[in-house]
C-alpha positions as CSV (number, residue, x, y, z in Angstrom):
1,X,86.6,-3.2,70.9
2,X,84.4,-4.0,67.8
3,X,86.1,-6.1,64.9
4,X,89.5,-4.8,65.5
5,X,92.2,-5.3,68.4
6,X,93.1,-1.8,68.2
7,X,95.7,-0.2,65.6
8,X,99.1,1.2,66.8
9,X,100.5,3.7,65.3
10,X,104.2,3.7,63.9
11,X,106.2,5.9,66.2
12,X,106.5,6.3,69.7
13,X,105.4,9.7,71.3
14,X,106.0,10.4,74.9
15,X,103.0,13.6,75.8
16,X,104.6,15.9,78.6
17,X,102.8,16.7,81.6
18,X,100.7,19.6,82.0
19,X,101.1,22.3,84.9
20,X,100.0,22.2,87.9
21,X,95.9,22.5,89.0
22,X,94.3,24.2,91.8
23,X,92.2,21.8,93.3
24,X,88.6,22.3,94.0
25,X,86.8,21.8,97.0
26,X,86.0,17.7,97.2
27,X,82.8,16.9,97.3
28,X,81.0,13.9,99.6
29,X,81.9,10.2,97.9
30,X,78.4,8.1,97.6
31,X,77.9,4.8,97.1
32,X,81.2,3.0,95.0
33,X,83.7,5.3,95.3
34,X,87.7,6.0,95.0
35,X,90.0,5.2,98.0
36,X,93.3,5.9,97.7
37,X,94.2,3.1,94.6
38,X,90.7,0.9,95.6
39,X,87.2,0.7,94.6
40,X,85.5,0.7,98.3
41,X,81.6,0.3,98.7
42,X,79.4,2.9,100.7
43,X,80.3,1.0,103.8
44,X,84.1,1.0,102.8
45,X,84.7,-2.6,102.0
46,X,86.9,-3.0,98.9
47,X,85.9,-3.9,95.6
48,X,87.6,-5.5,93.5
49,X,85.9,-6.0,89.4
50,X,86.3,-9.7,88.2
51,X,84.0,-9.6,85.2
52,X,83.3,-9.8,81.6
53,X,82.3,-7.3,78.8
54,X,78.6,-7.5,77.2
55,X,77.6,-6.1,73.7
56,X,74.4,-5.3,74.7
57,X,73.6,-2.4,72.5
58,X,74.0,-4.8,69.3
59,X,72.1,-7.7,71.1
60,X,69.5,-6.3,73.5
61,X,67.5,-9.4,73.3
62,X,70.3,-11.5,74.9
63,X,68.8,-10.6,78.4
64,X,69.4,-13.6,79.6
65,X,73.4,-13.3,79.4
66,X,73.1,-11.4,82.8
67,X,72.4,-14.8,84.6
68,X,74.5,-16.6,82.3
69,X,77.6,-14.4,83.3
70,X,76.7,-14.1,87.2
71,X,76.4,-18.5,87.3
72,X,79.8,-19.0,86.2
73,X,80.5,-16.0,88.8
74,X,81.0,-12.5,87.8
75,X,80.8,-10.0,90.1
76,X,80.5,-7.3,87.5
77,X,79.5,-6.8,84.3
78,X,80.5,-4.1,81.5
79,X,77.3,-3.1,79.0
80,X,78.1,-2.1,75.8
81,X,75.3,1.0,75.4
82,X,75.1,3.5,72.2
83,X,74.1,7.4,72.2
84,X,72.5,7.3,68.7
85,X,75.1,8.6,67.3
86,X,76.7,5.3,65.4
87,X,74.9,2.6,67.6
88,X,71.3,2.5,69.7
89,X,70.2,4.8,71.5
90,X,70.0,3.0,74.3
91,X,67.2,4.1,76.0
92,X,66.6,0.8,77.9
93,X,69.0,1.7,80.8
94,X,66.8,1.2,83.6
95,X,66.5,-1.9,82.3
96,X,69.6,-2.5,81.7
97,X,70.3,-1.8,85.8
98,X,67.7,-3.9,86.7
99,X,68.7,-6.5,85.2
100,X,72.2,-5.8,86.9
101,X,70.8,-5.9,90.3
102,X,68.8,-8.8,90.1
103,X,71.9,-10.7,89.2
104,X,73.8,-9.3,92.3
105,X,76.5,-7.6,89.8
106,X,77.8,-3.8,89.9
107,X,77.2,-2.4,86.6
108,X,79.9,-0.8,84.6
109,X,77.6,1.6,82.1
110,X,79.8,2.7,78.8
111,X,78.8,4.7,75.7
112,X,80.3,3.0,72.7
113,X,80.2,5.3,70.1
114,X,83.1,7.2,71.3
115,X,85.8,4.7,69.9
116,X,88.6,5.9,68.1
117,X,87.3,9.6,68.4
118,X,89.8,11.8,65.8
119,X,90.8,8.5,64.2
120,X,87.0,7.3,64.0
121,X,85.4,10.0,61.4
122,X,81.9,8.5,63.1
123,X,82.6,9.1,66.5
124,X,81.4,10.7,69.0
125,X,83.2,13.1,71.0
126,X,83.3,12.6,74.8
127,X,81.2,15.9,75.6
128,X,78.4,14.3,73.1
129,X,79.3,11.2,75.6
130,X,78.9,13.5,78.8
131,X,75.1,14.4,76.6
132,X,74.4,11.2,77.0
133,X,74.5,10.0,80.5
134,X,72.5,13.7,81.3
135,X,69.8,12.3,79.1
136,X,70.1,9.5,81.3
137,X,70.1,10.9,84.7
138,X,67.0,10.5,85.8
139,X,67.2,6.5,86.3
140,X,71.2,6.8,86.6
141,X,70.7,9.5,90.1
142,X,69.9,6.7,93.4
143,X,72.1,4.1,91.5
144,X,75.4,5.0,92.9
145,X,75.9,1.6,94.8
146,X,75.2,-0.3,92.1
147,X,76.3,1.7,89.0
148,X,79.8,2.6,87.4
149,X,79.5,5.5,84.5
150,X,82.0,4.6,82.2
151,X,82.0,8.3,80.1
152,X,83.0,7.1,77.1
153,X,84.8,3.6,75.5
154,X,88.1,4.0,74.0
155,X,87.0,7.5,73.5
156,X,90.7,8.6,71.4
157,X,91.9,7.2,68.6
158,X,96.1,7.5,67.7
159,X,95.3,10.3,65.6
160,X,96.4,13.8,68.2
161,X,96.2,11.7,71.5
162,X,97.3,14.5,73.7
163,X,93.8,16.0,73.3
164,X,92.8,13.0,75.7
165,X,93.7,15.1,78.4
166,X,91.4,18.0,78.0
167,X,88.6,15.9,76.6
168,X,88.0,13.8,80.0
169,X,88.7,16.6,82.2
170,X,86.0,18.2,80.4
171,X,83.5,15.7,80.4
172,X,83.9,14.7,83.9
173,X,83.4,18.6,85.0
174,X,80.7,18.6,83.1
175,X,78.8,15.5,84.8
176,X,80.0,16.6,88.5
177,X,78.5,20.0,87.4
178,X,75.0,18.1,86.4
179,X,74.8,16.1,89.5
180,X,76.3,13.1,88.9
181,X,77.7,11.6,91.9
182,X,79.0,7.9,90.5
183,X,82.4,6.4,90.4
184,X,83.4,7.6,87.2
185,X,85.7,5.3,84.8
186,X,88.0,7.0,82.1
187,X,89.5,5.1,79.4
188,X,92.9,5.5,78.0
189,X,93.5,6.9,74.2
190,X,94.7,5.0,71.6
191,X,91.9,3.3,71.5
192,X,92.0,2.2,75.3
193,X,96.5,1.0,74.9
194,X,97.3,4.3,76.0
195,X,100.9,3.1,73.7
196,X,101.6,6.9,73.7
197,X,101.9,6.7,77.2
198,X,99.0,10.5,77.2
199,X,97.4,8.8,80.2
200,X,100.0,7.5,82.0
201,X,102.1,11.0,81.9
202,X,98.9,13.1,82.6
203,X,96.8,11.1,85.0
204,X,97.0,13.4,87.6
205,X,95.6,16.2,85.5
206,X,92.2,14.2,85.0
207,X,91.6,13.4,88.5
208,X,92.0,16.4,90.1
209,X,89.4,17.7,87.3
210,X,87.3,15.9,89.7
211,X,85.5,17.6,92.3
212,X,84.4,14.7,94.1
213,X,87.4,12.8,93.6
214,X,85.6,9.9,92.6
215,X,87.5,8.9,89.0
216,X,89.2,5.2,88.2
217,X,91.2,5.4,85.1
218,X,91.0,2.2,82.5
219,X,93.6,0.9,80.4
220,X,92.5,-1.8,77.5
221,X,95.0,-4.2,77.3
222,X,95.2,-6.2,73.8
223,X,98.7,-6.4,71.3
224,X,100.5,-3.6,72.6
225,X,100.7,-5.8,76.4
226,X,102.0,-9.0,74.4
227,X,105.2,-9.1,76.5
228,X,105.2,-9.4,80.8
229,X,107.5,-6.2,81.1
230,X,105.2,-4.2,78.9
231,X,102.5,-5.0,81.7
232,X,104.4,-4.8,84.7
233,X,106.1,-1.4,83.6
234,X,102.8,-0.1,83.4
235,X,101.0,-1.5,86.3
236,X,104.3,0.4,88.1
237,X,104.0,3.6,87.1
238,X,100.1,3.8,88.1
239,X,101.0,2.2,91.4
240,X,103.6,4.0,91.7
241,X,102.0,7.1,92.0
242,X,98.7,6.1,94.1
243,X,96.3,6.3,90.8
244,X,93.4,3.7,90.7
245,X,93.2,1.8,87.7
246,X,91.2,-1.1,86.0
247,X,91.9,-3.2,83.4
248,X,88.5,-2.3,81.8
249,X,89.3,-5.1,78.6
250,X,91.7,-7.3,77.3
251,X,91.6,-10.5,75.1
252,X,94.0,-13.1,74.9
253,X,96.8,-14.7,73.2
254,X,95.7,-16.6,70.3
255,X,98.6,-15.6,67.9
256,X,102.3,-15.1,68.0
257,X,103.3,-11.7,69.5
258,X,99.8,-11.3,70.7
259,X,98.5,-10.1,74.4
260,X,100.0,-11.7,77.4
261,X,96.6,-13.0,79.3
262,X,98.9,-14.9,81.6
263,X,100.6,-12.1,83.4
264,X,97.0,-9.7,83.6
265,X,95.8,-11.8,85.4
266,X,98.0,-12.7,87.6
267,X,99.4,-9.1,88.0
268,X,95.8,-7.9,88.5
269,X,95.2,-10.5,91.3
270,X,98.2,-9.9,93.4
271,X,98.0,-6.4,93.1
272,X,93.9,-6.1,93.7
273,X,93.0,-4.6,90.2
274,X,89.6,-5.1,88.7
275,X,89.6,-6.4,85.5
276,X,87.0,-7.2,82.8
277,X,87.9,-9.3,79.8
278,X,86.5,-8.7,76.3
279,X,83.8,-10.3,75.9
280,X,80.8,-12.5,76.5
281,X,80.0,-13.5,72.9
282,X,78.6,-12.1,69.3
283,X,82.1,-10.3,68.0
284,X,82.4,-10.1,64.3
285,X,86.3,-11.6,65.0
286,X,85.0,-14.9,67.1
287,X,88.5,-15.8,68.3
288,X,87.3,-13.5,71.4
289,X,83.7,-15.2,72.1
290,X,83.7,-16.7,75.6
291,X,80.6,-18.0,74.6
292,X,80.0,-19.8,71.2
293,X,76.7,-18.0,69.8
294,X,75.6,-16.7,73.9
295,X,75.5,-20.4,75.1
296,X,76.8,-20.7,78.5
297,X,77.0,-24.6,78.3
298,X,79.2,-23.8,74.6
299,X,82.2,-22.3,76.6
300,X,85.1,-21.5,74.4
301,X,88.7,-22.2,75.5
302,X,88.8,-17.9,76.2
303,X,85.9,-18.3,78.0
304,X,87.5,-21.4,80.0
305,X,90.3,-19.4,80.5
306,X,88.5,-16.3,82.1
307,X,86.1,-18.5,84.3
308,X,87.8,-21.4,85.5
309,X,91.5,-20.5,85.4
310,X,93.9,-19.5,87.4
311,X,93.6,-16.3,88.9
312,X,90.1,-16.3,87.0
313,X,86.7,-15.3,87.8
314,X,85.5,-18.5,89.6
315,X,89.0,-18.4,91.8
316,X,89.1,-14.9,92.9
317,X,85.8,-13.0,92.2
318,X,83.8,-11.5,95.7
319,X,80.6,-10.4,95.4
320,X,80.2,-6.9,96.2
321,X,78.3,-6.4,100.0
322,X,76.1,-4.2,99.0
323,X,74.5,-7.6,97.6
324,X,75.3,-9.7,100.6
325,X,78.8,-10.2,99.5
326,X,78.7,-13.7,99.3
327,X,81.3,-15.9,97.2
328,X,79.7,-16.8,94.1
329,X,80.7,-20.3,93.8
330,X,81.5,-23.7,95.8
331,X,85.0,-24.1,94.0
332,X,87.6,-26.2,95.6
333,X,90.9,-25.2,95.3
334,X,93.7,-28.1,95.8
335,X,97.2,-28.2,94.2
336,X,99.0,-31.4,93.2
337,X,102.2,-32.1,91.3
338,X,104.3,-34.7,90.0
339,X,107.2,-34.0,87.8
340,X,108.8,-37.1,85.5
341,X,111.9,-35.9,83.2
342,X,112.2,-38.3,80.1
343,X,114.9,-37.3,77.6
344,X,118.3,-36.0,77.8
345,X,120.6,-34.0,75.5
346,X,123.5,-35.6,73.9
347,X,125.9,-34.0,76.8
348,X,123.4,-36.1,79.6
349,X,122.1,-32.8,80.9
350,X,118.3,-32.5,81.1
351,X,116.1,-31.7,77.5
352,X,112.7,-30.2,79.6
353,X,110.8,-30.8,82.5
354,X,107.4,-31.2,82.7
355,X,105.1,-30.2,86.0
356,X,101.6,-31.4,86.4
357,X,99.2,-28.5,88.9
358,X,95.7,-29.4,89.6
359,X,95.0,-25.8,90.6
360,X,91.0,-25.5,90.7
361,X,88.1,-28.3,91.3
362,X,84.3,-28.4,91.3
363,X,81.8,-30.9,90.8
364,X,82.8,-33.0,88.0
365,X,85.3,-31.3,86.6
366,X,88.7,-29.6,87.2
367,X,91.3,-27.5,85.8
368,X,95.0,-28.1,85.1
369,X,98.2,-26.7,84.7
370,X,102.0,-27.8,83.0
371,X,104.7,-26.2,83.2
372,X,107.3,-27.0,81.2
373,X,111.0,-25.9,81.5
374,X,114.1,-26.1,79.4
375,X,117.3,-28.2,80.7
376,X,120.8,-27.2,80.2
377,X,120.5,-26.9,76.6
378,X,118.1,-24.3,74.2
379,X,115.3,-26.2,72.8
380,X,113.0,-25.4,70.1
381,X,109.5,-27.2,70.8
382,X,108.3,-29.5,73.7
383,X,105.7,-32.4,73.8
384,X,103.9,-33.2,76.6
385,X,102.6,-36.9,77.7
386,X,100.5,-38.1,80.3
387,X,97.3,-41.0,80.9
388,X,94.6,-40.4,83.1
389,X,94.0,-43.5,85.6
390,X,90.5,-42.0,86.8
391,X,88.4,-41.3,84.0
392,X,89.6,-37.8,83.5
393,X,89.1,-36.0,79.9
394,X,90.0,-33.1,78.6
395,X,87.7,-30.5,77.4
396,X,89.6,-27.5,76.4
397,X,93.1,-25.7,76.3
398,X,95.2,-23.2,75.8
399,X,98.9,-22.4,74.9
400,X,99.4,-25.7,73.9
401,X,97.9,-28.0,70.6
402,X,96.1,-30.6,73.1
403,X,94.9,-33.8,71.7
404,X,93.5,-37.3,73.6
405,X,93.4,-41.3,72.3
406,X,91.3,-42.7,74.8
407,X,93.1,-41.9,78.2
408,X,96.2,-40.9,76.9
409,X,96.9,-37.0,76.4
410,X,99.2,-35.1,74.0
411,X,100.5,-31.5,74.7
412,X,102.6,-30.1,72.1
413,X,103.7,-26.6,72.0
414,X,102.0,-23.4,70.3
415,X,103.8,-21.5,67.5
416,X,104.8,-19.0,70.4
417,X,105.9,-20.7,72.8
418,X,108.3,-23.8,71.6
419,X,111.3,-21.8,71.2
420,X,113.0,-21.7,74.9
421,X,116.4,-20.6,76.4
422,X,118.1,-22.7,78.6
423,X,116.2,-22.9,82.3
424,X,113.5,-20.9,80.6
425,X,109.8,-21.9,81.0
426,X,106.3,-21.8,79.6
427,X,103.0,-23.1,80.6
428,X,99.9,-23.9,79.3
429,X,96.1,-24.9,81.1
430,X,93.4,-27.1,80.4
431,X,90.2,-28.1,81.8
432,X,88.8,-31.3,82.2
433,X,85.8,-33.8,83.7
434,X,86.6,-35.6,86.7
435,X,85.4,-38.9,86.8
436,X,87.0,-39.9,90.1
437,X,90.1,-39.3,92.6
438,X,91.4,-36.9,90.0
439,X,95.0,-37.7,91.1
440,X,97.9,-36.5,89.6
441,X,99.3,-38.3,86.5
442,X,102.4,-38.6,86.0
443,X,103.9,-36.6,83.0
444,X,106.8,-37.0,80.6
445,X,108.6,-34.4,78.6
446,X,110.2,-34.4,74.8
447,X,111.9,-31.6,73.4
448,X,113.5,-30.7,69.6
């Protein structure tokens, strides 16, 4: 992902499975490896990714993200590294590890300059990929507790998907056949959606290409996952047939029709998926910065989002045992609602509802959630009221336009989200100071 959310083609294919595949004989799992649909440790304690992407290859003096990322509690980290090809060579990997381990993170390692590959007429191919990490071996080989080889980012554009199929079978024979002994990750084609469905129908094919059986498979989640079905479907289907996935990216919804961030998150949590937003900071499109311009203490309302909301890093993250396996934060977790229903429709039934969550604290601050539903009637936009009795103050949102006049805050809804059936629902978050009992306000509810 690099100045684009990735293109989608204009029909549909579905890509038919391929025959079956004598297995080879498995070979030993080392250090992070594959059980079942789980990431385990040596020791075989899960692990389960809650992390952020990191464009290190176009900002390798930005060392000190590594910290950055780990204090707001990331338990893993995805580097952004270049063959040579179209960006580095990266040739600092060691460091690059290092700096991985002395911030107690696993390191997922991927080679950009795969993207879009037959789409892309500069990329690289994922057997140039597989070139790579041999170059690399030498400082990769002892790592395996520590280190995830991501083969090769988005590595197919929409342009003859079905050639995924042959393309990571082939690369990951060829770094079995070279020594490697890592947990693998593959990413999806069309540019990481997978919206021709080549990974989800062909799966199979890839792992067993695996002698040591050691392969998670990563889908990039961005426009194409803008509804909760079109997540839930696929999430299914993996599950369904006992293939380990991540969610090695996805952004968030900032526009109309854009990704559902709400339900990855929560779908990843209950069903113990990794998952690694895009990204820290320095994207071309800065809608998808957590960090305005690398400053931790300059957190954007994405970065709020990913790191103090619900189901986010801060709330569900483990550090992996290999590093002691400690949680990373202090965080408090409390919930408290009130619920206060203002208007009514001209028939007397119910215009919306509004419910007020306090769903994660810390040390001076806190974060929030409203839900908002729809009475008897349709409505087509909400606004949302409340004061703060305890010095509260709101510092960022999202899904909702949030404004303050001195203790008094007003929600209204976001160009996507106004428009609801009756019954139906939407919710947005906030975070906020906390300047004392941090009790609930009590909220009122308009609708049009």
């Amino acid at each position: 992902m690099r100045s684009r959310i990735a293109m989608i083609g204009a029909a549909l294919l579905v890509v038919a499975g391929f025959g079956l595949t004598v297995l080879p004989q498995a070979q030993a799992a080392v250090g992070l490896h594959v059980s079942g649909t789980k990431i385990v440790e040596a020791n075989g304690q899960p692990f389960v990714m809650r992390g952020v992407n990191h464009p290190h290859v176009w900002y390798t003096g930005r060392t000190n993200s590594f910290a950055d990322v780990k204090a707001l509690g990331a338990n893993t980290v995805r580097v952004v590294l270049g063959t040579g090809k179209r960006w580095g060579p990266s040739t600092d990997t060691a460091a690059v590890v290092d700096l991985c381990k002395r911030n107690r993170m696993i390191c997922v390692l991927e080679v950009h300059d795969t993207t879009g590959y037959g789409e892309e007429a500069a990329a690289a191919s994922l057997d140039e990929a597989a070139d790579y990490w041999i170059s690399q071996k030498s400082v990769l080989v002892g790592q395996e507790d520590y280190v995830v080889v991501n083969i090769g980012n988005e590595p197919i554009g929409n342009t003859d998907a079905a050639q995924w199929t042959d393309a990571t079978a082939g690369a990951i024979k060829k770094l079995r056949a070279n020594g490697f002994r890592h947990l693998l990750m593959v990413d999806a084609p069309n540019w990481g959606q997978d919206w021709q469905h080549v990974m989800r129908d062909n799966a199979q094919e890839v792992l067993d290409a695996d002698t040591a059986r050691n392969t998670v498979l990563s889908v990039h989640m961005y426009s194409v996952f803008n509804t909760a079905s079109s997540i839930t479907d696929y999430l299914d289907r993996f599950q369904a047939n006992g293939w380990p996935l991540v969610i090695g990216e996805f952004g968030w919804r900032f526009a109309a029709g854009e990704v559902d961030h709400e339900t990855i998150l929560s779908e990843s949590q209950k069903r113990g998926l990794g998952y690694l937003a895009w990204s820290w900071s320095g994207n071309s499109d800065p809608i998808l910065d957590m960090a305005l311009e690398f400053d931790p203490a300059r957190l954007t309302t994405w970065g709020q989002r990913i790191f103090h909301g619900a189901n986010g890093i801060k709330a569900t993250a483990e550090e992996a045992s290999i590093f002691g396996g400690t949680q990373p934060t202090s965080t408090t977790t409390t919930t408290t609602t009130t619920t206060t229903t203002t208007t009514t429709t001209p028939g007397g039934g119910l215009a919306c509802t509004a419910r007020y969550t306090v769903t994660n604290q810390w040390p001076g601050g806190f974060q929030g959630e409203v839900r908002v539903t729809a009475g008897a009637s349709p409505i087509k936009g909400w606004t949302v009221t409340w004061t703060f009795a305890d010095g509260q103050a709101v510092t960022n949102s999202w899904n909702a336009v949030v404004t303050s006049s001195g203790s008094t805050v007003t929600a209204r809804n976001a160009n996507y989200n106004g428009d609801l059936g009756a019954g139906a629902g939407a919710s947005f978050g906030f975070t906020a100071t906390s300047g004392g009992a941090n009790n609930a306000p009590a909220v009122s509810c308009t609708a049009s």
